[in-house]
MISE-241779 format. One line per field, with one value per residue (C-alpha): residue number from 1; x, y, z. Coordinates in steps of 0.5 Angstrom, whole numbers, plus 500, padded with zeros to 3 digits. Example, Ala and Ser with C-alpha at 12.3 -4.5 7.8 and 13.67 -1.06 7.14 Angstrom:
BEGIN
num: [1, 2]
xx: [525, 527]
yy: [491, 498]
zz: [516, 514]
This chain:
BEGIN
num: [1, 2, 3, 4, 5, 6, 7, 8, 9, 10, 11, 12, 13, 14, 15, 16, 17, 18, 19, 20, 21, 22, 23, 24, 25, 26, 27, 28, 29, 30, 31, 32, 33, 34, 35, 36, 37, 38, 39, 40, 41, 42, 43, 44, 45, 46, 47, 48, 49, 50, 51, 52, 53, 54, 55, 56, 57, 58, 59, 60, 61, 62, 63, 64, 65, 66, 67, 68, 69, 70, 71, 72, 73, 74, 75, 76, 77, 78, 79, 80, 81, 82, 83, 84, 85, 86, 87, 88, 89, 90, 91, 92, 93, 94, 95, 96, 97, 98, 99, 100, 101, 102, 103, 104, 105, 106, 107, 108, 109, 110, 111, 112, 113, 114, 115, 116, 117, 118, 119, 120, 121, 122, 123, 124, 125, 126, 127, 128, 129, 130, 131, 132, 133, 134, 135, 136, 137, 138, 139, 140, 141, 142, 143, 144, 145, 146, 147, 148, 149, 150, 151, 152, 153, 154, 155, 156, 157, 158, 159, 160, 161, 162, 163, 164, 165, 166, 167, 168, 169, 170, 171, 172, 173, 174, 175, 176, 177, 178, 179, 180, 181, 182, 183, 184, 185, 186, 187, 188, 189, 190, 191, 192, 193, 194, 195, 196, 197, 198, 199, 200, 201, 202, 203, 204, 205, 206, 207, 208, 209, 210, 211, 212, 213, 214, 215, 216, 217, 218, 219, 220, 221, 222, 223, 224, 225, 226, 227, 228, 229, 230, 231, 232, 233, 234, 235, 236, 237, 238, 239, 240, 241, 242, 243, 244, 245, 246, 247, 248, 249, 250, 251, 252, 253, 254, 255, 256, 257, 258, 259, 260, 261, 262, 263, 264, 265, 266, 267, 268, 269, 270, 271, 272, 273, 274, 275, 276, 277, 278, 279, 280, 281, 282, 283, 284, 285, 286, 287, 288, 289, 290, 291, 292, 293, 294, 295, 296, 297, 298, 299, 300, 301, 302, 303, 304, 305, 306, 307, 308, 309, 310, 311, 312, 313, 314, 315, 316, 317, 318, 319, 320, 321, 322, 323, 324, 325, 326, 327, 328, 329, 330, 331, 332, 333, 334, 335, 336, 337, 338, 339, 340, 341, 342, 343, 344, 345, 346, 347, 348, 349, 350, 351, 352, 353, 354, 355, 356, 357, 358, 359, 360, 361, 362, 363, 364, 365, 366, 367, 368, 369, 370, 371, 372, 373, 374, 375, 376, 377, 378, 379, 380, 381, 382, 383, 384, 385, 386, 387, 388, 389, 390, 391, 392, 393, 394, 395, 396, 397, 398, 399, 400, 401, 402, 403, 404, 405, 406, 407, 408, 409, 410, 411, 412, 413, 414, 415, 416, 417, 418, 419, 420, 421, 422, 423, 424, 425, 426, 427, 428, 429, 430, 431, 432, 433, 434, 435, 436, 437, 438, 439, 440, 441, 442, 443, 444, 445, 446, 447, 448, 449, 450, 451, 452, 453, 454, 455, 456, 457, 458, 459, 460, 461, 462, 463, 464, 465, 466, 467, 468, 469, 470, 471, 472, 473, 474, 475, 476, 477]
xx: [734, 728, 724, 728, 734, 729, 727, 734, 736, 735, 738, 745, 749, 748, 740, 740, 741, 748, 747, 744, 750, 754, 752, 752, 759, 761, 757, 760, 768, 767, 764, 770, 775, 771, 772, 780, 782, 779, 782, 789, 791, 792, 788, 783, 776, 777, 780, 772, 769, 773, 771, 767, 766, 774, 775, 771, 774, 782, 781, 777, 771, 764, 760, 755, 756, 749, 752, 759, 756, 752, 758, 763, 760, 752, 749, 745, 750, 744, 738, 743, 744, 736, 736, 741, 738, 731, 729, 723, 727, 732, 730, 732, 740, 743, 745, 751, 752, 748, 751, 757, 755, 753, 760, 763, 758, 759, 767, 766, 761, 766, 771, 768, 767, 775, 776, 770, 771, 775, 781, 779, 784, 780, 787, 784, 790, 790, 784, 784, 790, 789, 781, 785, 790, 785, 781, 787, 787, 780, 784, 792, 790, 782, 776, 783, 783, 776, 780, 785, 783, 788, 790, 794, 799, 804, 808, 815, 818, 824, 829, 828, 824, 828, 824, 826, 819, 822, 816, 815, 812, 815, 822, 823, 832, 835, 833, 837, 836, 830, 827, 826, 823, 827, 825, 828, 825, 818, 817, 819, 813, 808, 810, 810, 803, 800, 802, 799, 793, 793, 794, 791, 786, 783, 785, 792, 789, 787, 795, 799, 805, 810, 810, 816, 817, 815, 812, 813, 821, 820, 820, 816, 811, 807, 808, 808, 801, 799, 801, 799, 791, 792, 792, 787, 783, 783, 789, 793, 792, 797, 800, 806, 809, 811, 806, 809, 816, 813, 805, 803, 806, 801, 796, 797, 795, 789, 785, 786, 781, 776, 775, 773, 780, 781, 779, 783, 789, 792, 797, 801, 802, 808, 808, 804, 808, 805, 798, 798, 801, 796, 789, 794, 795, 789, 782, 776, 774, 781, 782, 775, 778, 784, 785, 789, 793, 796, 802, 805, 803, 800, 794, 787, 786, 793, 793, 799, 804, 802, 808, 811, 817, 821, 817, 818, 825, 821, 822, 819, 812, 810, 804, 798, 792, 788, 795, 794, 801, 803, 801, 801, 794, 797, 797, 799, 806, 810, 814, 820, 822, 829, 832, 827, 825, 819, 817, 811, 808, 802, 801, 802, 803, 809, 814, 821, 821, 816, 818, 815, 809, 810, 811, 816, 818, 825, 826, 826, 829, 826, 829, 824, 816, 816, 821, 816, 811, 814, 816, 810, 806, 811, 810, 802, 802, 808, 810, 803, 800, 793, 791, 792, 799, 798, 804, 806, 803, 797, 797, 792, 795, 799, 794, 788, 784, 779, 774, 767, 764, 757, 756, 758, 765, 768, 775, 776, 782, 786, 784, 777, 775, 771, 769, 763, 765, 758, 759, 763, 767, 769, 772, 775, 778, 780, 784, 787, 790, 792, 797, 800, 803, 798, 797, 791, 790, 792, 787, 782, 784, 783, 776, 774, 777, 775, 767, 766, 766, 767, 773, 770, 767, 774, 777, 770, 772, 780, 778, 775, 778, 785, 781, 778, 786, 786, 791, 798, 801, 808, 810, 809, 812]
yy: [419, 420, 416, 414, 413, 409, 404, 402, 400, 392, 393, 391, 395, 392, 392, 400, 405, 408, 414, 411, 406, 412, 417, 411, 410, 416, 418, 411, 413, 420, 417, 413, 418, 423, 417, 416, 423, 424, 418, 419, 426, 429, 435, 434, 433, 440, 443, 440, 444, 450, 450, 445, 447, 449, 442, 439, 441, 441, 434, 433, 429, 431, 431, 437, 439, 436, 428, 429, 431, 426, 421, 425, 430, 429, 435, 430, 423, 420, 421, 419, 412, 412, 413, 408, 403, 403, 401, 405, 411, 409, 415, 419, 418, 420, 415, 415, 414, 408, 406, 406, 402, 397, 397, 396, 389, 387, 387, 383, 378, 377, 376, 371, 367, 368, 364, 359, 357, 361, 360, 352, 347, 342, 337, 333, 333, 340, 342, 338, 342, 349, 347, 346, 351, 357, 353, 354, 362, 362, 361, 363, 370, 372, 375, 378, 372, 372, 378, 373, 370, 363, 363, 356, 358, 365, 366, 371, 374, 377, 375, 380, 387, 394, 398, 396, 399, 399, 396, 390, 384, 379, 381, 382, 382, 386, 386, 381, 378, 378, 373, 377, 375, 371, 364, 361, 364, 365, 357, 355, 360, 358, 351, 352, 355, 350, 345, 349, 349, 342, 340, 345, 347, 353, 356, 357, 363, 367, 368, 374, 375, 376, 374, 378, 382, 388, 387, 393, 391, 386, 390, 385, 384, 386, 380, 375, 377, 376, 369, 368, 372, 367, 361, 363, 369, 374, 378, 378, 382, 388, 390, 396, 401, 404, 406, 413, 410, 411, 413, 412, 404, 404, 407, 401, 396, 400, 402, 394, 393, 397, 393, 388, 383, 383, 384, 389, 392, 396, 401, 402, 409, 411, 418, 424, 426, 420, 420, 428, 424, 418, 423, 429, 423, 418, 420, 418, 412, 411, 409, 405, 398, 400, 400, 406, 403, 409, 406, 413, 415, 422, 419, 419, 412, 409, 403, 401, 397, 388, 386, 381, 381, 388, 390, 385, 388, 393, 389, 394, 393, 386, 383, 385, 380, 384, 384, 378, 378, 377, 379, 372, 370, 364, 357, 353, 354, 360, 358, 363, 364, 366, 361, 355, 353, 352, 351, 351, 357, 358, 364, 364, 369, 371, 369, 368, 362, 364, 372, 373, 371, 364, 357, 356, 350, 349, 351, 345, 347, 344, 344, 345, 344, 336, 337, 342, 337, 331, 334, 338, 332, 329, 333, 333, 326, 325, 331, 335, 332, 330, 326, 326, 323, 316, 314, 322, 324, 330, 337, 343, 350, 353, 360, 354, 353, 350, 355, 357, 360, 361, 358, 352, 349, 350, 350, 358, 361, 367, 371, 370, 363, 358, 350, 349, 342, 339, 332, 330, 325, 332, 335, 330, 328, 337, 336, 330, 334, 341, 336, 333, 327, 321, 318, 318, 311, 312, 317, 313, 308, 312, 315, 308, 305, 312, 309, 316, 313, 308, 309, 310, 316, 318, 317, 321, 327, 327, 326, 333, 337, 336, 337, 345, 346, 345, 339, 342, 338, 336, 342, 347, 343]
zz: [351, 346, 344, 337, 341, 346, 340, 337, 345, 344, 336, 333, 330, 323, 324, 325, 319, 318, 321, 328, 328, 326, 331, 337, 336, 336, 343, 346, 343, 347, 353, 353, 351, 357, 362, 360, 360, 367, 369, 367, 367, 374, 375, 369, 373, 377, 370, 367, 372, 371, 364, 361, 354, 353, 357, 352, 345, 348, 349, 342, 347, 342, 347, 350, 357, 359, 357, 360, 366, 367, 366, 370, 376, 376, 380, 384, 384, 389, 383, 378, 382, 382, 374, 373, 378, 375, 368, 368, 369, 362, 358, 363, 361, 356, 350, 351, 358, 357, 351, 355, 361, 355, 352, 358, 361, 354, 355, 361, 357, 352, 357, 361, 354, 354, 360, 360, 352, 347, 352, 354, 349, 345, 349, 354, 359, 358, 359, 366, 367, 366, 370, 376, 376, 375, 381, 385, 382, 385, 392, 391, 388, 390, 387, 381, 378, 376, 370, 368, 363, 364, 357, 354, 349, 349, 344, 344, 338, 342, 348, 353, 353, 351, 356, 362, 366, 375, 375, 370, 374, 370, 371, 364, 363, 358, 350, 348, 341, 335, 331, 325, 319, 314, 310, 315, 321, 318, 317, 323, 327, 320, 323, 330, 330, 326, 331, 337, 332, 331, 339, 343, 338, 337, 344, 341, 338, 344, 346, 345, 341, 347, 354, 357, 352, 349, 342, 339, 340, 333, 327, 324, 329, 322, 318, 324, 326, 318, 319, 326, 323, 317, 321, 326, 324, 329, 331, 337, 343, 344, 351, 350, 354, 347, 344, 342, 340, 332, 333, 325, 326, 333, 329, 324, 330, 333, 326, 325, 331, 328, 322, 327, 326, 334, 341, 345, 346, 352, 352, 358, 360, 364, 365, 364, 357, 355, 358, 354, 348, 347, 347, 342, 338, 338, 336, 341, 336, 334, 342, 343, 343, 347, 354, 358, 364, 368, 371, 375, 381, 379, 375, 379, 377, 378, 383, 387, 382, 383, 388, 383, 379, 380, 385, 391, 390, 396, 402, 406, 403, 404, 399, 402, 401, 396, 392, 387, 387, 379, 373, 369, 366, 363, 364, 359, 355, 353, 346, 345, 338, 337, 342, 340, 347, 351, 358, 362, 366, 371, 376, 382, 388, 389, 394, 396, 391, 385, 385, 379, 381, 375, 377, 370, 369, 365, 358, 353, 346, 340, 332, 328, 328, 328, 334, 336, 335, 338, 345, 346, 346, 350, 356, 356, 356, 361, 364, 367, 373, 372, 377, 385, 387, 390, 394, 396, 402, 401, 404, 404, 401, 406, 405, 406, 414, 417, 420, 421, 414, 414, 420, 418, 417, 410, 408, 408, 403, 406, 400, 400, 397, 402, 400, 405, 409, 409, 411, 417, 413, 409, 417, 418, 411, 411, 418, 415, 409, 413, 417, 411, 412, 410, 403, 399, 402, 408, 409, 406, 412, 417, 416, 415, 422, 426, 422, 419, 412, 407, 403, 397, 399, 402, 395, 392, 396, 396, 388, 388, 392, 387, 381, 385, 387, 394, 394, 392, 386, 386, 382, 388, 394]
């Protein structure tokens, strides 16, 4: 970078002049754009190498060969991760590249701000609920849940999906009915929302208009998110596996995104076809906020599909530990349209009785939005479990141990989470719970016979562990 490219690093954008906004973006877009096409297409990086000025304008990357091999095949990577790791050698990257590795922690700022605020509902219950079951996450699912973003409230606009991926996690059945938008259907979403606004607060905007379902099936998914951007001003987050299905509608999406209207859209890439398609039909900045997701196996980038839904169909290849196990990153309610029902989801890793990897409970239907409203608040107050049982005996998850961690005894997850035991009382109490067959009373009791400690202590202690999810709750037994 030169020296006026050094002076705008601690800017904003709106600080600086047209121009250098401008040609900041356009570096950044194309940084993005070299990475993604690398990424997807098989064979792209050997076809840079071969031909670097031709590689460049056959995918419309504006970068010259010196920025571009910087980011993609530095002649030397072990002084590029000098540069990288020393501030005092800044000037030594090329603004785009550091514009991008920018770009990219302040998405990850952003969604760590999802989890810890933006997704949290103002619903006291709720807010308990959701807590602990993202604490359970941190131990069911391991490090991969620190990308799911827990949201409270998801909204489906269709009865199944018309794309049928052989991978879908969520095991999503055949499209089967539309809500579309008439007088009647419109007011009945307007009402729906409003309540969610007014119960869960402003968290109910975070969620997606669909779950199991393909959003682009709706044709009018427009008109609903006018609404839905209306009442909570932001738009919707997308995933589709169609964005070729009509190119000038998904442009639509993706160009509301750069007047700042949203955060993220993610188009699932399915084949190869479709790969060459999104880089022929979208521009570098057009494609800026849009993740690409390489779902085929030819794809440089593509990871094995999450053993979830369809894909536990495999019963030749078991869910491997770094697996999470489910693609659901809601835990709170998913309200679908046509059929006016409502039921309560949270992830889970799949297994022979959570498939999909989602704990569903059954579905409540509603009439209208005062029904809504009634029934919602119901179950909050009456359904989700808050507090630790009193009368059932209490038990460690089933993937949770007693072992050594960091040379000290810890309660220690299979998959990566460890809760250190640092008093005796807290062994004891941790054995106790991996047997399964006291109540919180009766542990209470027995540490305080066995004069390790007072039942206050114990009760203190079971209290915590239920609230960081280590103590399974009624809904899994």
């Amino acid at each position: 970078m030169n020296e006026h490219e050094l002076s705008l690093i601690d800017k904003n954008l709106n600080e600086m002049s047209p121009q250098d906004s401008s040609r900041i973006m356009l570096g950044l877009s194309n940084a993005k754009r070299l990475i993604d096409v690398t990424s997807i297409i098989p064979g792209a990086r050997d076809e840079y190498i071969s031909d670097k000025k031709s590689f460049l304008e056959k995918y419309g990357i504006e970068l010259s060969v010196e920025d571009a091999d910087f980011l993609i095949c530095p002649a030397n990577p072990k002084e590029k991760l000098q540069i990288i790791s020393d501030p005092k050698r800044i000037s030594e990257m090329p603004e785009s590249f550091f514009r991008y590795r920018q770009f990219y922690g302040n998405k990850l700022a952003f969604r760590d701000k999802m989890i810890n605020e933006l997704c949290v509902p103002d619903n006291e219950k709720l807010k308990k609920w959701r807590l602990r079951q993202k604490r359970r996450c941190d131990g069911e699912l391991g490090g991969l849940n620190e990308s799911f973003v827990h949201t409270v409230v998801t909204y489906e606009l269709a009865s199944g999906c018309s794309v049928g991926c052989p991978f879908c996690g969520l095991d999503a059945g055949p499209l089967k009915e539309l809500f579309r938008y008439t007088p009647e259907n419109s007011k009945l979403f307007g009402d729906v929302i409003r309540v969610c606004h007014k119960v869960v607060g402003d968290a109910a905007g975070n969620g997606m208009m669909y779950f199991a379902t393909e959003p682009l099936d709706n044709p009018d998914y427009e008109k609903f998110e006018k609404d839905f951007y209306n009442e909570f001003h932001i738009v919707p987050q997308i995933t589709t596996a169609v964005f070729d299905r009509d190119i000038e509608r998904t442009r639509y999406f993706v160009n509301e995104l750069s007047k700042g209207m949203g955060f993220i859209h993610r188009f699932t890439i399915r084949s190869l076809e479709m790969a060459r398609s999104v880089f022929e039909n979208f521009s570098a900045p057009e494609l800026l906020m849009v993740e690409l997701l390489p779902q085929f196996p030819e794809a440089p980038s593509f990871a094995p599909y999450v053993k979830a839904g369809r894909e536990t169909e495999n019963e030749h290849e078991p869910i491997a530990d770094t697996d999470p196990g489910t693609i659901c990153c809601v835990d709170g309610f998913c309200i679908n349209f046509p059929e006016k029902k409502f039921k309560l989801i949270s992830p889970v890793r799949a297994c022979e009785r959570f498939p999909k990897g989602i704990y569903e409970s059954e579905w409540i239907g509603f009439s209208d939005g005062d029904d809504f409203e009634e029934k919602l608040k119901a179950y909050i107050e009456e359904k989700l479990e808050i507090e630790i049982p009193q009368d059932n005996p209490l038990k460690l998850y089933d993937y949770m141990d007693i072992s050594e961690y960091k040379n000290a005894p810890a309660i220690v997850s299979k998959y990566g989470e460890a809760i250190p035991l640092k008093e005796p009382y807290m062994v004891r109490i941790a054995e106790l719970l991996k047997e399964g067959k006291y109540t919180r009373k009766e542990i209470a009791g027995m540490v305080m016979k066995e004069n390790i400690t007072a039942p206050e202590n114990a009760y203190w202690y079971l209290n915590r562990l239920w609230d960081n999810g280590c103590i399974i709750e009624t809904i899994f037994l």
